[in-house]
N, C-alpha and C positions, 0 to 999 in steps of 0.2 A: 782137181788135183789136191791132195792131202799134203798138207805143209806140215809138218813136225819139228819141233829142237830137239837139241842135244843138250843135254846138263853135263857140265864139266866139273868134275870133282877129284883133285892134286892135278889138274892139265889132263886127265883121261878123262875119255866121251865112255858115261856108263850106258845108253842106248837113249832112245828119242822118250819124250816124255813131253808131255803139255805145258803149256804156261803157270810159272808158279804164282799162285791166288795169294792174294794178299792178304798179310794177316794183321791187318788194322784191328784191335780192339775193339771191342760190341760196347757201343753205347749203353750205358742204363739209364742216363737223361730223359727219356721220351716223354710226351705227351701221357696221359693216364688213360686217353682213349687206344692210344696205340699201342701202350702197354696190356692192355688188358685184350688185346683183337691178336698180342704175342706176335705184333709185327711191325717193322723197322721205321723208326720214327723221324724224320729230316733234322727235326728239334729248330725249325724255324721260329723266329717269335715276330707279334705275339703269337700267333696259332699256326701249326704246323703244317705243310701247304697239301701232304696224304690227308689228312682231313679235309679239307679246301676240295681238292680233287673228286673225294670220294662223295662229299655231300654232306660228312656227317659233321656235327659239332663238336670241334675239340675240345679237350676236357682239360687243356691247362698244364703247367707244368707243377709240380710239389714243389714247396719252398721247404729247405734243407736247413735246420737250426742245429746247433750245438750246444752243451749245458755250458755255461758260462761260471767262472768259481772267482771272478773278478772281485765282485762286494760279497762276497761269501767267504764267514769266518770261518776257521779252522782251530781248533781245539787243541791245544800245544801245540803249535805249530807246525802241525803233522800236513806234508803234502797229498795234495791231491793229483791224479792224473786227468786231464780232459777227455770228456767220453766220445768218440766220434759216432756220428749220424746214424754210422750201421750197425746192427747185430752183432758183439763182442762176446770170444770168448772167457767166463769169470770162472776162474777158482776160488773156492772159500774158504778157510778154514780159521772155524769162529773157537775164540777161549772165553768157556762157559764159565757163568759164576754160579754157583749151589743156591739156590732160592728159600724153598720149601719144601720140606717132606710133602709125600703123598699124600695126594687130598680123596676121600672117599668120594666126592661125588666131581669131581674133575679125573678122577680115574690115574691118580699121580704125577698130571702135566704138570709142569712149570715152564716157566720163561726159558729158564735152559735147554729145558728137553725137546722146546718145541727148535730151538736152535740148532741143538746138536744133531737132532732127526734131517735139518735141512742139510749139513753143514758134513753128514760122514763121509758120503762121498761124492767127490767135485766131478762134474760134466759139464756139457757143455749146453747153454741154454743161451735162447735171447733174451739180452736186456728189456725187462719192459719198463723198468721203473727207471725217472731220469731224477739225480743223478745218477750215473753211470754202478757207483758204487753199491748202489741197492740192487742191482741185477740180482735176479731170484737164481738161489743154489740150489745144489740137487734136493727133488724133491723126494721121495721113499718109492720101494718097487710100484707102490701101484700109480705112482705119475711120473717114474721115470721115462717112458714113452711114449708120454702126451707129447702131440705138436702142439709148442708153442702159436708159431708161423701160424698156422692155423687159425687158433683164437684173434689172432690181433689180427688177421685179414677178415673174420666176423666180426669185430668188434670195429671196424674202418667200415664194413659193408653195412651192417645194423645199426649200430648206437650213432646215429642220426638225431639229434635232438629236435630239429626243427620240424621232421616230418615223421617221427618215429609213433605210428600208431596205440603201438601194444605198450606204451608209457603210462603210468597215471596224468590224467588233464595235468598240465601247472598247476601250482597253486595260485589263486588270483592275489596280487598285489596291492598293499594299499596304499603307498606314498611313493614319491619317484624315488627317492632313497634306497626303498626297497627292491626298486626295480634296475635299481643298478647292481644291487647286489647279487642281484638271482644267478647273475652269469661271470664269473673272474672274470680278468682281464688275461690274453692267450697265455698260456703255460709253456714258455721254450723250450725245448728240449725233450727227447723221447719220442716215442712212433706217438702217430695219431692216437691210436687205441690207449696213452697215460691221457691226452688233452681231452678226451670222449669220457673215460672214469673222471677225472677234476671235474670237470662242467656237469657231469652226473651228479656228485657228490653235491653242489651247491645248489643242484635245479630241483634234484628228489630224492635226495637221503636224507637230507638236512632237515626239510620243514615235516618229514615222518620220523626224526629223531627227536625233535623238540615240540613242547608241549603250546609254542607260539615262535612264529618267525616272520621277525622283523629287525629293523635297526637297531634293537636293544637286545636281541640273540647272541648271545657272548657267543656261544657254538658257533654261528656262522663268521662272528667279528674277528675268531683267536684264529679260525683257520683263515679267512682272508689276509688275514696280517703275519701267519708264519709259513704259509707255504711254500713262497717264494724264499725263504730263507732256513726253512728247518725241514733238512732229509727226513726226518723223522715225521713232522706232519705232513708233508708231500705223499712218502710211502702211505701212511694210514689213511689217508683219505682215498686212494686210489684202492684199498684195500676192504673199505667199509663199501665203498660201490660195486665191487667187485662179491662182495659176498652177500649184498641186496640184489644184484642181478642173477645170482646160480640159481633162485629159483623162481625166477621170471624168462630168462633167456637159455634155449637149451642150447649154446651155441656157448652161452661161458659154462664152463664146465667146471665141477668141482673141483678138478688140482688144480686149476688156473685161479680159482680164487684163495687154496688154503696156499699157493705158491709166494701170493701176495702176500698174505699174512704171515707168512714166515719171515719176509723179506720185510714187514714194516719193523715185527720181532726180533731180527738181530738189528735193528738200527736201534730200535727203544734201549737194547742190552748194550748197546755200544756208549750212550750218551749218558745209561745208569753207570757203568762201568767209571765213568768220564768224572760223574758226579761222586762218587764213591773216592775218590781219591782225593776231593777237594775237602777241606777243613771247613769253610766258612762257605755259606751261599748266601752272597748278597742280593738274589733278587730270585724272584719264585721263576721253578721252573717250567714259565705256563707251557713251552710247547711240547716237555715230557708228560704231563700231566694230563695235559688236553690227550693226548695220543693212548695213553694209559686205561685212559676213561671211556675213549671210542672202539677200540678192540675191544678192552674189557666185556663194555656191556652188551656188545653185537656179535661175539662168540656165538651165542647159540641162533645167530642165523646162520651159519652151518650147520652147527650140530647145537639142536635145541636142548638137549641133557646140560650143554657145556654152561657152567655158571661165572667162568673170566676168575674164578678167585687167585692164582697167582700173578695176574694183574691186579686185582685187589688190597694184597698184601702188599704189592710195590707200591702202588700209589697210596698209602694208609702210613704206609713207612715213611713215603718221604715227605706224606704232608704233617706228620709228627716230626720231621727232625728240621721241617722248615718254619713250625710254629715256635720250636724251641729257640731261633736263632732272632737277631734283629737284623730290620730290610729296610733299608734305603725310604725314607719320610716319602709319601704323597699317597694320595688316596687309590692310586689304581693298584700298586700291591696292596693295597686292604682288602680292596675288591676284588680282587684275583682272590686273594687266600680264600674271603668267603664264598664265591664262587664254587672254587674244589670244593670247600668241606661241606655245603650242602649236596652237591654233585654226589660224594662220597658216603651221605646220607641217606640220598634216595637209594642208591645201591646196594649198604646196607639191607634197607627198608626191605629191596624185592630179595633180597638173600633171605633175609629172615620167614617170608614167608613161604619159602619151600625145601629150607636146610637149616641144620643143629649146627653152622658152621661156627669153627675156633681155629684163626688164625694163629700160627706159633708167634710166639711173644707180643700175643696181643691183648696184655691184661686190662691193661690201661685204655681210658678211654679220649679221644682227641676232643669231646666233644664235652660241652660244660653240665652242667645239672640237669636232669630234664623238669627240675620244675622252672628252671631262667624263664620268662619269656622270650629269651634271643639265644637260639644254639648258639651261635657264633658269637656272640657278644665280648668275649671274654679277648678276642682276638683284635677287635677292631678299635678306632678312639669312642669314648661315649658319646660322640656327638651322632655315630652310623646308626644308622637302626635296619638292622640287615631284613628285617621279615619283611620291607617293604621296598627289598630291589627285586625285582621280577626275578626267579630264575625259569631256565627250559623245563624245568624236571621235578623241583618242589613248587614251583607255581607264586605265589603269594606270600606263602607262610611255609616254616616250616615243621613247625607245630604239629600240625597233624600228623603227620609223616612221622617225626618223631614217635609219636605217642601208639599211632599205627604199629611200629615195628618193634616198640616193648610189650604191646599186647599181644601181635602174634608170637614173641617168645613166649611168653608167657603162657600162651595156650599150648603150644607144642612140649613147653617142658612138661605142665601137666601131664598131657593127652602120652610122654615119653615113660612118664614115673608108674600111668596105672599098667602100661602094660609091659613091664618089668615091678611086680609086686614086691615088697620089700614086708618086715617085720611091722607089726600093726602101731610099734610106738612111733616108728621111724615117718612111718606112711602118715599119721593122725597131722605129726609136728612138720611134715614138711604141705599135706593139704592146709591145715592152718596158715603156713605163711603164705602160700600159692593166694589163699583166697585174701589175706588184709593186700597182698601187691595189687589183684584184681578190685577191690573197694576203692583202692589209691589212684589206682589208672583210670576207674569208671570218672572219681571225682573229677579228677587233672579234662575228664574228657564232657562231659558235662559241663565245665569252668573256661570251656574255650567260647571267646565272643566272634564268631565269624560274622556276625552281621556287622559289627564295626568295618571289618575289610568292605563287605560289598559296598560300603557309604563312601570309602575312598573314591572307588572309581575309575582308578588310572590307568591312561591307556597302554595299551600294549604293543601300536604299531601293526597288528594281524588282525584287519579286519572278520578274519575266519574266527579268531579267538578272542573277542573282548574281554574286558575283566571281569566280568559277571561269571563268566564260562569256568575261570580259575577259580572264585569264589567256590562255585556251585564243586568243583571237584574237590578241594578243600574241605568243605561239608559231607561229601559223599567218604571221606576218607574218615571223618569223622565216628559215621555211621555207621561202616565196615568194623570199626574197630568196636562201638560199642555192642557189636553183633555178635562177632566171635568173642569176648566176653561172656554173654549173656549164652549163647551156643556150648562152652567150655564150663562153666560154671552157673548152671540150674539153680543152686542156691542164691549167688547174687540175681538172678533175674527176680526169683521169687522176694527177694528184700527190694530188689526196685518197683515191683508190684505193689507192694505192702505199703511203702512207706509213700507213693504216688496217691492208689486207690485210698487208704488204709481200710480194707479187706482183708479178709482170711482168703487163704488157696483152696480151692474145689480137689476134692481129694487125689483126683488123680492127674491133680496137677496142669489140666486144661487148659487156664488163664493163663497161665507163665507161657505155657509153647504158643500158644495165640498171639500175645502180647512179642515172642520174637520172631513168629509170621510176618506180625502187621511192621515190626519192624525192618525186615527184607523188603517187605510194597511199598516201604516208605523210600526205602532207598531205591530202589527200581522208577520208584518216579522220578527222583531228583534225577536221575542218569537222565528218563525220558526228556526233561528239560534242556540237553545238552544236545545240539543237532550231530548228527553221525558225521560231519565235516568237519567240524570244530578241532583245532590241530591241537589241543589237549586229549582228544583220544587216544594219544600214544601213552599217557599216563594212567588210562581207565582200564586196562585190559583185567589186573587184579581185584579190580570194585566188582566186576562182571560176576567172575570167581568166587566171590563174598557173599554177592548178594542171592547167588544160586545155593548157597551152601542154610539161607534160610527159609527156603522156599518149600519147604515139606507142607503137604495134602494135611490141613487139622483134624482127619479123622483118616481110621486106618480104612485100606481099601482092598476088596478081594483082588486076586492077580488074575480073576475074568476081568474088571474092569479096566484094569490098566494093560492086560493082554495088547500087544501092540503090530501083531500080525508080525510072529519074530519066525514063525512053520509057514513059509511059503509055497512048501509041495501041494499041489493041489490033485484030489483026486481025479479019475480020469473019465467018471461017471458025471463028475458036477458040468464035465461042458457035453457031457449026453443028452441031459435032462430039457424036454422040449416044455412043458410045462411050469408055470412064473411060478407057483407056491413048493412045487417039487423044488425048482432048481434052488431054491431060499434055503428049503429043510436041509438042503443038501448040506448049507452052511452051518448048522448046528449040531460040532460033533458031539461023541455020546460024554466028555469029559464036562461040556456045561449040562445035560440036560438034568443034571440033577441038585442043579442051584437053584438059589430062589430067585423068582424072577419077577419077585416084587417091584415096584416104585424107587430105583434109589432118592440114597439124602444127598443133594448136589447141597452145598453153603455154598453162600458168596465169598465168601472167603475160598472155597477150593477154584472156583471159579476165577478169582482173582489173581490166585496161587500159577493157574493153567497162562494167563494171560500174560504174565511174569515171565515165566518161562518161554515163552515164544518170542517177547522182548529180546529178550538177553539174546536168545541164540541167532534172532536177525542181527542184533549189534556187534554178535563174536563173526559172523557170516562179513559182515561190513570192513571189523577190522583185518580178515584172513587177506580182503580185496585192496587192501589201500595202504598196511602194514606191512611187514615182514611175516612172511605167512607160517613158518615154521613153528614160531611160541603157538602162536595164535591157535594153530590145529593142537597142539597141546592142551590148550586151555578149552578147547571144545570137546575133546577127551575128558578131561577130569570131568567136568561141568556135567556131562551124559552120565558120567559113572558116579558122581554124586547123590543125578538124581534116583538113575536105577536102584540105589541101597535103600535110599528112603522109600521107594513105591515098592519096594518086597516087604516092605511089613517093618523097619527099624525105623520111620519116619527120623523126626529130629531126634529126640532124646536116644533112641536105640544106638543111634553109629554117630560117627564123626565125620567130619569131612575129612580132615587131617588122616583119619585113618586107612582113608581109600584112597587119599591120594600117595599113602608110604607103602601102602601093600601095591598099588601098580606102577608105582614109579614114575605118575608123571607129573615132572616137573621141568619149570624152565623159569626163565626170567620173563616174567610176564607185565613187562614196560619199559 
């Protein structure tokens, strides 16, 4: 028999109807095995007793954090709201400050633009960045309909550090110091997928961003010490992994990493913004600066054209209006300040060598004479002697570096003046000065003692990177420079000839491009000295680039020779051919048969030149695998197209490199 009720509704029976189910709320507490099998979890502890039942291993429950704003200051006393646990909807709407005109090779980004582009129109996304407040804003039509969700359940499923295959090895460690450093301590607050980018960022962004990593890596010191306290360095770090991983994992996708970078972008503009109204700054502000400097230089691992210079301008700015000011007595602001300005130096440095850049209102120079012995000196008590606090990025000295990045002005302004011609008095009086700056800089560069440094010795904590290893890059910086000198200006090579040998020059000039062959295989070997592990290779990428650019063949070569099998069509008779001497002839179309097919002149010097060249491009190969691969392929572009000009018949003295690389455009920050 069929039993039925009745539901009474005002006192009338509307007709029989089943028992009403209860509508108890759906746990989301479960187990993570039972969530993920999308079925109903008891949420017994410790393990849930459907696992038990079923056999399988429970997988535990998620422990639920919160950002906490307890010991975290607040900037005029502006409240904050606590972010909860789950996925929030954020609206944004950011007030842009005007930076900088459009930059020719940033293509008119600024710090604003890139805010306002996140900031026009609000939707609704998941928080990924904790705190809550850095939630990424809308990103532009082509990621406005990226799943978030998505990525951060890849990024929960893959970025596994402990068993994550397709990761670069660790780096091995050399003291237990270091080995506590490798990993934070956990990061509260946000999904797993911010705690997976932090632990990235310290495991292997870090020791491929600096040129040694150890206990004395300010890079790794300043973010340990402000991430738990500065939105600003939390967002960036989570941002720089984020856009080291777009092209290693196809699972982070490009709007998920520029999402980030937007979102480190309006925090930096919030804390300028902050800074910008205050009169006086009594203490440097290392965790804008640190932030400034790590976007800045890692832009073009998205987009390898990008060169960060409205990041460049901020940070130049404000480390000129914090050198004008006085700071609080003790040595760590000394050492902070010189920290950034060589930081800001090397930066410089890779700017110079692939842009005519001129920041608005940047006549003035932050930095002291370049004959000082101590860039920074001018900053510090006389007791510092700054060229001998390690840095990640000028190494030892900065000296070279220095001297480096006045000679590639130097060259480029030349290599700019001949090919806009100008009236024959104008041209004589400005190659005249061109060439006494070029005698000035040879001397300054000849006059450097780097074997003093290697006698120091000091260590550096990174058993990968001794001090020998910096030494040796310091010299190879050396060498680059005195390269492209001698590359840019023919005549000084011939007076450093002259006055070395004292010889006359062989008429057509021989000796001089000899003498800056053997200078390229000089420097090709000092690199060989350097093992391809060595965590100063993130500094060599542009040495590679230098030392290619002097590698021309010392005698011209017909284009049979160098023919490199670029006509792959092969006829359809050559796999006919049954017979060994036919099938051979086959190969010999009718375009050579009327060369000479004499004895070539191999030198050892071409020979050497050949071997050179297969160097470097294992070494660019090495850094594409262990680097950020985007410059990298960059710089194995030019490097090919350099050497192609030279082996069509313009060897050295016919072309420039500078010139091949502004007619194709490729450039990037290459370190």
């Amino acid at each position: 028999m069929n039993t039925t009720s009745t539901i009474l509704v005002d006192n009338r029976a509307v007709g029989p109807s089943i028992a009403k189910q209860s509508t108890k709320r759906r746990s989301r507490g479960g187990c993570l095995t039972c969530k993920q099998k999308h079925v109903k979890c008891d949420e017994s502890r410790p393990h849930c007793l459907r696992c038990d039942q079923l056999g399988v291993p429970c997988g535990g429950y998620a422990n639920q954090f919160t950002w906490s704003y307890k010991h975290q200051n607040t900037p005029h006393g502006r409240k904050r709201r606590p972010s909860s646990s789950h996925a929030s909807q954020t609206s944004h709407t950011s007030q842009s400050t005007d930076y900088s005109p459009k930059s020719p090779v940033d293509g008119g980004e600024t710090l604003s633009s890139i805010s306002h582009q996140a900031t026009s129109s609000a939707t609704t996304t998941t928080a990924v960045a904790a705190p809550n407040n850095l939630g990424c804003p809308d990103l532009q039509a082509s990621t406005a309909e990226y799943s978030w969700d998505q990525t951060v359940e890849s990024l929960n499923a893959l970025l596994d550090l402990d068993q994550a295959c397709w990761l670069p090895s660790p780096q091995p460690q050399s003291t237990p110091e270091m080995r506590c450093l490798t990993l934070p301590a956990t990061v509260r607050g946000g999904p797993e997928a911010t705690d997976k980018l932090i632990a990235f960022w310290f495991d292997q962004v870090c020791p491929i961003w600096s040129a040694f990593d150890s206990t004395l890596n300010l890079n790794r010191k300043i973010a340990m010490d402000l991430m738990h306290h500065s939105s600003t360095v939390f967002s960036t770090l989570q941002s720089m992994s984020a856009s080291f991983l777009s092209s290693q994992l196809p699972q982070i996708k490009r709007p998920y990493a520029i999402g980030l970078l937007k979102s480190a972008t309006l925090s930096i503009e919030a804390e300028v913004a902050s800074l910008r109204a205050r009169t006086v700054l009594s203490d440097v502000p290392t965790g804008l600066l640190f932030s400034l400097f790590c976007l800045g230089t890692t832009m073009c691992w998205l987009d390898a054209r990008r060169l960060g210079l409205p990041f460049l301008k901020e940070a130049k700015g404000l480390l000129r209006r914090v050198s004008l000011q006085q700071h609080s007595d003790g040595s760590n602001q000394h050492n902070m300040m010189a920290f950034f300005k060589k930081g800001l130096l090397y930066w410089e440095m890779l700017l110079s060598f692939v842009d005519d850049y001129n920041l608005p209102g940047d006549n003035d120079d932050i930095y002291s004479s370049s004959n000082s012995s101590d860039e920074i000196r001018p900053l510090l008590p006389p007791t510092h002697n700054t060229d001998l606090l390690l840095h990640p990025w000028t190494g030892i000295s900065t000296k070279p570096a220095r001297l480096f990045a006045l000679s590639v002005r130097l060259c480029r302004a030349h290599r700019r003046r001949i090919a806009k011609p100008t009236s024959n008095e104008v041209a004589y009086s400005a190659a005249a000065q061109e060439m006494n700056e070029a005698v000035q800089l040879e001397a300054d560069l000849l006059a450097l003692d780097l074997a003093a440094f290697a006698r120091i010795n000091q260590q550096t904590g990174d058993e990968r990177t001794p001090w020998v290893h910096l030494v040796d890059v310091a010299e190879a910086y050396q060498l680059s420079s005195l390269l492209q000198l001698y590359l840019t200006f023919p005549d000084l090579a011939a007076r450093r000839h002259s006055l070395d040998s004292g010889s006359g020059l062989l008429e057509d000039g021989t000796t001089c491009e000899e003498r800056t062959i053997r200078l390229a295989l000089e420097l090709c070997r000092l690199l060989e000295r350097i093992p391809c592990e060595s965590g100063s290779r993130v500094i060599q990428p542009m040495l590679y680039i230098c030392a290619s650019a002097g590698l021309c063949y010392p005698t011209s070569r017909d284009q049979s020779i160098m023919d490199r099998g670029d006509n792959l069509v092969t006829p359809t008779a050559t796999f006919g051919a049954t017979d060994m001497l036919r099938y051979i002839d086959q190969m010999d179309a009718e375009e050579y048969k009327s060369q000479d097919v004499g004895q070539p002149s191999i030198s050892e010097m071409a020979v050497d030149v050949g071997s050179a060249r297969i160097f470097i491009m294992r070494r660019l190969d090495s850094l594409e695998c262990t680097l950020q691969p985007r410059p990298i392929a960059v710089a194995k572009q030019l490097v090919k197209a350099i050497w192609a000009s030279y082996d069509h018949g313009k060897r050295c003295k016919g072309g420039h490199w500078l010139d091949v690389m502004e007619a194709q455009g490729l450039r990037s920050l290459f370190g």
